[in-house]
Backbone as a ProteinNet text record, in pm:
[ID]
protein_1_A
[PRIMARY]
XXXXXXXXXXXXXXXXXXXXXXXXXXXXXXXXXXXXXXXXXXXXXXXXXXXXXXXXXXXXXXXXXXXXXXXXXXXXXXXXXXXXXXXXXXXXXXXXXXXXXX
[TERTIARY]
-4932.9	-4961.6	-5112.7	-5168.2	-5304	-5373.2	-5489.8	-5601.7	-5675.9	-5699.3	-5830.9	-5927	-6015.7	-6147.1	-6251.9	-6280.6	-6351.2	-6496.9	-6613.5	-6727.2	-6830.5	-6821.9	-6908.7	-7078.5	-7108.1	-7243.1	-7303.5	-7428.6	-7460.4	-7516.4	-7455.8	-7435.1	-7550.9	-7600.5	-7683.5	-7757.9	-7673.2	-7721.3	-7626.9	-7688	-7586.5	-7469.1	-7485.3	-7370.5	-7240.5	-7320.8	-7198.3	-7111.7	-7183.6	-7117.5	-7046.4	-7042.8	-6975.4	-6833.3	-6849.1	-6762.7	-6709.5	-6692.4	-6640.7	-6531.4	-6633.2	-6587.3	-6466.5	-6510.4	-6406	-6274.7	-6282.9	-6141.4	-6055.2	-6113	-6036.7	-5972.4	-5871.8	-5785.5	-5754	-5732.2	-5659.2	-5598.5	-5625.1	-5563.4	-5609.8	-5701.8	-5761.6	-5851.3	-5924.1	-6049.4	-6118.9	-6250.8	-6371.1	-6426.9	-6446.7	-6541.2	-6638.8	-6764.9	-6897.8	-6931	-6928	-6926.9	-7076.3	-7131.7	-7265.1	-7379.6	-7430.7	-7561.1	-7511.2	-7357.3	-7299.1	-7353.5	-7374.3	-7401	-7502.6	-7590	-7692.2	-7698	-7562.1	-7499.9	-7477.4	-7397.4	-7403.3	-7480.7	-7604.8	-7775.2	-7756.5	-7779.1	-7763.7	-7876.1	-7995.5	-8112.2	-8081.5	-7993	-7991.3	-7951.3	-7982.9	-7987.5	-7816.2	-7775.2	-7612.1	-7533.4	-7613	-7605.4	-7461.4	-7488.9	-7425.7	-7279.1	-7271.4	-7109.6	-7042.9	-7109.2	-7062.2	-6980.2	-7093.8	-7057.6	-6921.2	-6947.4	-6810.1	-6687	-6676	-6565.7	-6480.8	-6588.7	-6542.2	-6500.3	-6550.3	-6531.9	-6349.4	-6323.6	-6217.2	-6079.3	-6121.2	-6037.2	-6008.8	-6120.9	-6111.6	-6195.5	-6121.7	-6178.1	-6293	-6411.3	-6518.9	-6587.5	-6592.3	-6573.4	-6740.9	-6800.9	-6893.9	-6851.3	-6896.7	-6913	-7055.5	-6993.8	-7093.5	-7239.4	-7152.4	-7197	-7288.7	-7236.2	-7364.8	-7488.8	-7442.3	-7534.1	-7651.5	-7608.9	-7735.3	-7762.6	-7673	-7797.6	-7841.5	-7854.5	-7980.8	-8055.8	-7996.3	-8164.5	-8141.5	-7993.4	-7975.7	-7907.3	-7967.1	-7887.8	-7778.1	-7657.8	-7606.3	-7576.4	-7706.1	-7765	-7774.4	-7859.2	-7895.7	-7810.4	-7648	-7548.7	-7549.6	-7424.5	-7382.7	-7279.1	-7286.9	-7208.8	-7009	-6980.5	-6866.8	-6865.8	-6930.8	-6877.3	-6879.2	-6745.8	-6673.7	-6759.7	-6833.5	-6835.3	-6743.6	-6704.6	-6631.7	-6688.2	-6564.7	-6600.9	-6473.9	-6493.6	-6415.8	-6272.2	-6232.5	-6079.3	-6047.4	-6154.9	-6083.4	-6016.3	-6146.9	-6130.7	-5974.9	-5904	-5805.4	-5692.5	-5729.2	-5619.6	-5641.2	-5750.5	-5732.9	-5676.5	-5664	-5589.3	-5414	-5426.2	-5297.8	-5194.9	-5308.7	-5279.6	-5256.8	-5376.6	-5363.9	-5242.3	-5169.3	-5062.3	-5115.7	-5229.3	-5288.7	-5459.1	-5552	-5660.6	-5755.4	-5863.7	-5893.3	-6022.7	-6136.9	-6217.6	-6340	-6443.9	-6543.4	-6692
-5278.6	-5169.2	-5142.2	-5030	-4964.1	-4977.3	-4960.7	-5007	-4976.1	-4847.5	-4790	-4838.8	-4951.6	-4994.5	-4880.6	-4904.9	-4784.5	-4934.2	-4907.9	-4946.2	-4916.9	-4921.1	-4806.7	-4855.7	-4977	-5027.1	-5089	-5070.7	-5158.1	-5273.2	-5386.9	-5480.2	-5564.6	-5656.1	-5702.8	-5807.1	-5820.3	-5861.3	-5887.1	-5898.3	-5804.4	-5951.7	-6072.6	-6122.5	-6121.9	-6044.7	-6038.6	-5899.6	-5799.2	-5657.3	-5726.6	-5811.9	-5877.9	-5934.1	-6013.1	-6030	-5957.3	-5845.8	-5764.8	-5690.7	-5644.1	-5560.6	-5689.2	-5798.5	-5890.9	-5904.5	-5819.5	-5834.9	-5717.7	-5607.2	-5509.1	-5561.6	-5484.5	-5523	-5393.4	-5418.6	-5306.9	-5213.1	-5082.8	-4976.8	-4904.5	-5010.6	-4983.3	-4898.8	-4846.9	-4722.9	-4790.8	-4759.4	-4845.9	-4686.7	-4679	-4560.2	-4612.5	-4543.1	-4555.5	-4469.1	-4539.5	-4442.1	-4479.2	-4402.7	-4418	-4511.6	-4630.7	-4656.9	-4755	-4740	-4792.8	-4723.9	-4576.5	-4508.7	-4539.5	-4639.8	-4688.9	-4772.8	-4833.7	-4947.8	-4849.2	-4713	-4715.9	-4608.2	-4619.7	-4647.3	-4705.4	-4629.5	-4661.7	-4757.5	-4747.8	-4884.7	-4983.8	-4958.2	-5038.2	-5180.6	-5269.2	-5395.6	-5465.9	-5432.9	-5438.7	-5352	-5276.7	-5193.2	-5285.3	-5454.3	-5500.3	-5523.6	-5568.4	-5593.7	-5433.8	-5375.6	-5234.1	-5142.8	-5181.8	-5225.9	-5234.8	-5433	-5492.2	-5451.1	-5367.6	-5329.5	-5180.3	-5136.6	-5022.5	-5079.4	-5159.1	-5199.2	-5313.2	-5367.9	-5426.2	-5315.1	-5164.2	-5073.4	-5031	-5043.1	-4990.1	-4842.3	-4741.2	-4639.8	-4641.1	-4580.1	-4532.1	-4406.8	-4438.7	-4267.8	-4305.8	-4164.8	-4168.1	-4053	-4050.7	-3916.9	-3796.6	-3708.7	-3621	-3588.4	-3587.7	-3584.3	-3676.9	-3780.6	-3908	-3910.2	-3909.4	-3898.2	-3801.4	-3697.1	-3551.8	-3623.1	-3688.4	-3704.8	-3837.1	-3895.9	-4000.5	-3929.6	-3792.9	-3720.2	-3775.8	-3845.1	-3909.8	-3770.8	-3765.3	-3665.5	-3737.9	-3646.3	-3742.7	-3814.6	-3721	-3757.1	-3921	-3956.5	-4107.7	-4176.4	-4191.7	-4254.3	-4304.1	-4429.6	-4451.3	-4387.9	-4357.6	-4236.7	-4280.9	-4402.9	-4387	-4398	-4379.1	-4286.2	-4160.8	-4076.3	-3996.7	-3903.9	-3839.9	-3793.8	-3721.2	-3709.3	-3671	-3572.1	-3481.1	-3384	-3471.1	-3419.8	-3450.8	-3437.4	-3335.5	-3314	-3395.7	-3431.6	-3544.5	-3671.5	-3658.3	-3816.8	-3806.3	-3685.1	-3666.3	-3723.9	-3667.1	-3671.9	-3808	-3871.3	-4023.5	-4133.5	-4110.1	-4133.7	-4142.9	-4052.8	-3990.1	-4091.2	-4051.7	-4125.6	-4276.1	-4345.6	-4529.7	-4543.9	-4670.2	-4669.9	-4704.1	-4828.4	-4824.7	-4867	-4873	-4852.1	-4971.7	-5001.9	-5172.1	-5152.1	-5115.9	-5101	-5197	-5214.4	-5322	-5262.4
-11617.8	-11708.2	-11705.6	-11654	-11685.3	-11801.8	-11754.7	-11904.8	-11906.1	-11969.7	-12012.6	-12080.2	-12054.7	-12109.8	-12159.4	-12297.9	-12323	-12369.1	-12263.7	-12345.4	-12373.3	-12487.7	-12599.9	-12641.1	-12522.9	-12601.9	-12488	-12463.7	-12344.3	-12354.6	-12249.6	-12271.3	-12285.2	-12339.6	-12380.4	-12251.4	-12124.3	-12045	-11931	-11803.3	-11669.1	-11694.1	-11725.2	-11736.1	-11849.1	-11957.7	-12102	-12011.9	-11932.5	-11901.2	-11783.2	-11742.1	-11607.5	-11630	-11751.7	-11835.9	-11883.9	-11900.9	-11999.4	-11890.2	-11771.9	-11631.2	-11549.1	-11558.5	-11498.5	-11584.5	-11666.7	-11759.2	-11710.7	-11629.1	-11575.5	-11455.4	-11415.5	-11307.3	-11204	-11080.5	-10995.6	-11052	-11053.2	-11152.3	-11288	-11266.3	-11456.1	-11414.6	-11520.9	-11541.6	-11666.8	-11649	-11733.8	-11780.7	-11874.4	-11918.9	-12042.9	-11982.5	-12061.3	-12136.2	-12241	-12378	-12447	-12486.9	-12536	-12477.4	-12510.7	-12459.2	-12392	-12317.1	-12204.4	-12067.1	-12087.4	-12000.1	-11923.6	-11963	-11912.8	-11766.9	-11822.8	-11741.2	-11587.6	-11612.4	-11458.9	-11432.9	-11423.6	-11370.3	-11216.9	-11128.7	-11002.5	-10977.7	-11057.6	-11011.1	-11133.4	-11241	-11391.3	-11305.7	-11430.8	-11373.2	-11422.7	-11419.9	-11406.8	-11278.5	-11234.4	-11106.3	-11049.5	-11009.9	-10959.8	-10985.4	-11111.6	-11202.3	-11160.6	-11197.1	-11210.7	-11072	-10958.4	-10800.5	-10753	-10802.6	-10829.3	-10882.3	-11010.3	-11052.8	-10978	-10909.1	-10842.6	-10683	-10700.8	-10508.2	-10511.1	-10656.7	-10689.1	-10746.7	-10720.6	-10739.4	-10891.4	-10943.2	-11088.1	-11082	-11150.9	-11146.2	-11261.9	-11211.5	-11355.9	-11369.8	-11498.9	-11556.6	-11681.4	-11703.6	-11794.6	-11841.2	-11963.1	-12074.5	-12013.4	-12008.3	-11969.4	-12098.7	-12198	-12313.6	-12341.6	-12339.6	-12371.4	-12286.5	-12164.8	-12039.1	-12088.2	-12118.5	-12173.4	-12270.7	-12394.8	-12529.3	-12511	-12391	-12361.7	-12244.4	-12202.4	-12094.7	-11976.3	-11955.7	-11822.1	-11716.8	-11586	-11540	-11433.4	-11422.4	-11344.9	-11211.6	-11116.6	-11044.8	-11014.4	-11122.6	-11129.7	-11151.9	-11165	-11165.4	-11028	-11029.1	-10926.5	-10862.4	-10735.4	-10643.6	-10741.8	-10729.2	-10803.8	-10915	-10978.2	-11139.1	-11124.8	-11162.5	-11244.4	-11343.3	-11391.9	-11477.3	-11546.1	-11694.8	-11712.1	-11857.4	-11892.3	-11987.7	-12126.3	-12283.3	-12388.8	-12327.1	-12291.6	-12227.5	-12148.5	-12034.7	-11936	-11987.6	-12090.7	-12155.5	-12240.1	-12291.9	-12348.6	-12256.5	-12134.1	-11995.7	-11957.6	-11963.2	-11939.9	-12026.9	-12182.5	-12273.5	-12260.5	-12180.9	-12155.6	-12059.6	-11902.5	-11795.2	-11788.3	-11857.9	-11891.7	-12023.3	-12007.8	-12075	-12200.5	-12205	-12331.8	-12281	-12403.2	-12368.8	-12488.6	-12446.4	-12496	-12538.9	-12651.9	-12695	-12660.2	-12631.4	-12572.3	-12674.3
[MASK]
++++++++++++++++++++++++++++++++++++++++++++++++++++++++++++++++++++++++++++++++++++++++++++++++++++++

């Protein structure tokens, strides 16, 4: 069963977000919600976990929204994150069977 990880806070250090990302599995989707967005920072220093979870077949997704009200463009993401708009995030709600708050 799919699992939408929603994490909403950035992690206090590249091994607590490693932890958090090693709890996803094949199939799942990770989305960065607020001063998570930080995390996928193509030079951020979690760069790596983040890497990892996409290269282990987890899809990732950021808020377009958050991204602008921290001035991030999304340029500076990493090539696999997703940006996404409020609706997507509706349709990804949708798509994962249930979804796990971080």
């Amino acid at each position: 069963m799919a699992i939408l990880h929603l994490l909403r806070r950035s992690a206090s250090s590249p091994m607590e977000l490693a932890g958090v990302l090693g709890r996803a599995r094949m199939g799942d989707g990770v989305l960065l919600l607020g001063d998570a967005a930080y995390a996928g920072l193509a030079d951020a220093c979690a760069a790596a976990a983040v890497a990892d979870a996409g290269a282990r077949g987890i899809a990732l997704y950021c808020l377009a929204p958050d991204l602008e009200a921290r001035g991030i463009v999304p340029q500076r993401l990493r090539s696999d994150i997703q940006v996404i708009e409020y609706s997507d995030f509706v349709d990804l709600s949708i798509q994962y069977q249930r979804n796990c708050s971080w």
